[in-house]
N, C-alpha and C positions, 0 to 999 in steps of 0.2 A: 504494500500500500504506500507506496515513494515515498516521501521522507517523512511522514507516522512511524512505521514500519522498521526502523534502523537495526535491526539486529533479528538473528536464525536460531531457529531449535530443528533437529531434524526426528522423525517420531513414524516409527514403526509400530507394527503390533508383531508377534510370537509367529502368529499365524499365516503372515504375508510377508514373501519376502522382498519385495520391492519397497527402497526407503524414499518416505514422504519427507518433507521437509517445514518450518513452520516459523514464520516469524515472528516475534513479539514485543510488544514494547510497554515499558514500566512504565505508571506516572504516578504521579501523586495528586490527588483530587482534591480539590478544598475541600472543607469542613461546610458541609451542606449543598453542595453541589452534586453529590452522586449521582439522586435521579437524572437530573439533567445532562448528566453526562451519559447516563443511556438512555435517554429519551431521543439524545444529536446518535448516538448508536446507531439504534431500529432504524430511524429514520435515511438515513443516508443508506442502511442497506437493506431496506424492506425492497423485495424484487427481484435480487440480486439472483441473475442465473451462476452457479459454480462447474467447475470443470471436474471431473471423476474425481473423488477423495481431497475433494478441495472445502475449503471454508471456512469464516472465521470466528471467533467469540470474543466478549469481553468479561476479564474475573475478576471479583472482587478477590484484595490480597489481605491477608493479615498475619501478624506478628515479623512483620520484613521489612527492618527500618524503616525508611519512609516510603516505602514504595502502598499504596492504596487497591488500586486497579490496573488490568493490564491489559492489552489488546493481542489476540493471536491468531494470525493468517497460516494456514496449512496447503499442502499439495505438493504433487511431483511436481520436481524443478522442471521438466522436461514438458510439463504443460500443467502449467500454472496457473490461477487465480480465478477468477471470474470473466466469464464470457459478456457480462455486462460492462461496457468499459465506460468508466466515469472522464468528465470533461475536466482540463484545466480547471476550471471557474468554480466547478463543484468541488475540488479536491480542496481547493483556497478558500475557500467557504463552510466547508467542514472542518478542517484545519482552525483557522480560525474560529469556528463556535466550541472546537474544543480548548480551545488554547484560552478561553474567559474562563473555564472552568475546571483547569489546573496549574500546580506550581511546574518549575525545569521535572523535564526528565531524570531520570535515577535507572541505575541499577541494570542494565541491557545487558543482553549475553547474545555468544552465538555455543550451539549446542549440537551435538550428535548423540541419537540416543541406539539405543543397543535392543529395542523390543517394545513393545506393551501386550497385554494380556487383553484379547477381544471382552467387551462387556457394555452393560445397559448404561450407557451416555444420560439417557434424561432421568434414570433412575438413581444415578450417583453421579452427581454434581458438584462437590464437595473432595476437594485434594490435600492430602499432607506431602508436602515434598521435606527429604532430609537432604540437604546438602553437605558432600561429606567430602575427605580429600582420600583417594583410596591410592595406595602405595605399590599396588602389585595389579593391573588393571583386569590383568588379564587372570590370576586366580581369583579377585572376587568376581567375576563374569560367570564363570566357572561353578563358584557357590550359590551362586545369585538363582543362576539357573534351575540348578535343582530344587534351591529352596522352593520357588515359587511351581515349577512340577509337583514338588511332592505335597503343595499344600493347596492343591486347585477347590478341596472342599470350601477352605477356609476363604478364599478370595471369591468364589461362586460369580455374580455377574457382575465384579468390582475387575477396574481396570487398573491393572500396577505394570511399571516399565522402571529404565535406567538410563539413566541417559551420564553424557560426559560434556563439560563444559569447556570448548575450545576458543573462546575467551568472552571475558566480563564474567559477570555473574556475582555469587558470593564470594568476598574476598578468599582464599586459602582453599575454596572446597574446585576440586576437578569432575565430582560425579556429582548427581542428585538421584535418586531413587523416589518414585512419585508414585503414592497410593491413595484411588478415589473412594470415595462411600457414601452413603445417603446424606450423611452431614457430620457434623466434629464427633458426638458420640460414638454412632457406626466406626468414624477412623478409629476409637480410642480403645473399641471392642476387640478391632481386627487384630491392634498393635497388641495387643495383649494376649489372642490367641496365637498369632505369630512367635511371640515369644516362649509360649506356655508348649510348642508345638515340640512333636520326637526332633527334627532334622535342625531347628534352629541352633542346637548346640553345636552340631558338625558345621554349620554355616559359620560360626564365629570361626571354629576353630580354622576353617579353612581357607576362609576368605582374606589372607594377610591383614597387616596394618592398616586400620579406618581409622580418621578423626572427623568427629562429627563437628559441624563447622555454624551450623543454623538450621531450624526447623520452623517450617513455615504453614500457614492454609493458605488455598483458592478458594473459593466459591462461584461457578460459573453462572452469571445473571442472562444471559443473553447468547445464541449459537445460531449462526446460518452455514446450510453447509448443503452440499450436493446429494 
């Protein structure tokens, strides 16, 4: 989305092996301004045709220094964005109404991620991301993997992936690992039967040196998508 848009997540699911790619960008919303800021949302993209595994949302953030809300465009690099293409005048004009109702930008990254677990989108809306610095990328990948195989009961139609940060983001952390659920309880259920789980011991034990660097929520208000 030209220069809204200034930074990349790249975002797979388990299932499919073709990698999607996904842009996103922090801001920080005044103090009373949110509706408003997804109200200029819908509205500039109510209509909006998407190209295959294309499309984007806006989420509300919390406990992530200052960052508030975030915008994120998805799709193959290879055909990308929206088949509806927006005008000069309209971009400066949304740009614009969103720019009354935020501070500077914050906090952008660009990102590769390693997976997601297919699951129910409108049924779990609600993300914990842990951003962590992992020292051995390649044996916690390794761990990571199986953990989330051997506990498919436990995640049911909740989407969990891994991604790695190839630059910005939280300071010190190179990975994030991102688990969705109906809302903060659901996450705080999950995280506890992950923990309480047979394999989660052999995960610690195998997955090298992690330092956990910042934990964070999403809450996604708003999704257009193909």
């Amino acid at each position: 989305m030209k220069k809204l848009f200034i930074s990349i997540i790249f975002i797979t699911t388990f299932s499919v092996s073709a990698q999607t790619s996904a842009r996103f960008y922090n801001m920080n919303v005044k103090s009373g301004h949110a509706e408003s800021v997804l109200n200029i949302f819908n509205d500039f993209n109510e209509g909006a045709k998407w190209k295959p595994g294309s499309g984007v949302m806006l989420q509300r953030v919390m406990f992530k220094n200052d960052v508030t809300h975030r915008i994120i465009t998805w799709g193959d690099p290879e055909n990308w964005g929206s088949t509806t293409q927006k005008t000069s005048a309209e971009w400066r004009a949304y740009l614009e109404k969103m720019n009354n109702h935020r501070d500077p930008s914050v906090d952008s990254a660009i990102v590769t991620s390693y997976g997601f677990t297919d699951g129910d989108i409108e049924g779990n809306p609600t993300a914990k991301v842990f951003d962590i610095h992992i020292h051995e990328p390649a044996k916690f990948k390794a761990a990571f993997d199986i953990l989330v195989k051997q506990n498919q009961s436990i995640i049911g139609n909740r989407r969990m992936g891994l991604i790695q940060y190839d630059a910005g983001g939280t300071p010190g952390a190179t990975h994030g690992i991102v688990v969705y659920g109906k809302n903060i309880n659901d996450l705080v259920i999950i995280e506890r039967r992950f923990r309480d789980s047979e394999g989660f011991s052999d995960y610690l034990k195998n997955r090298g040196k992690v330092e956990y660097k910042l934990n964070y929520i999403v809450n996604t208000l708003s999704r257009s998508s193909n």
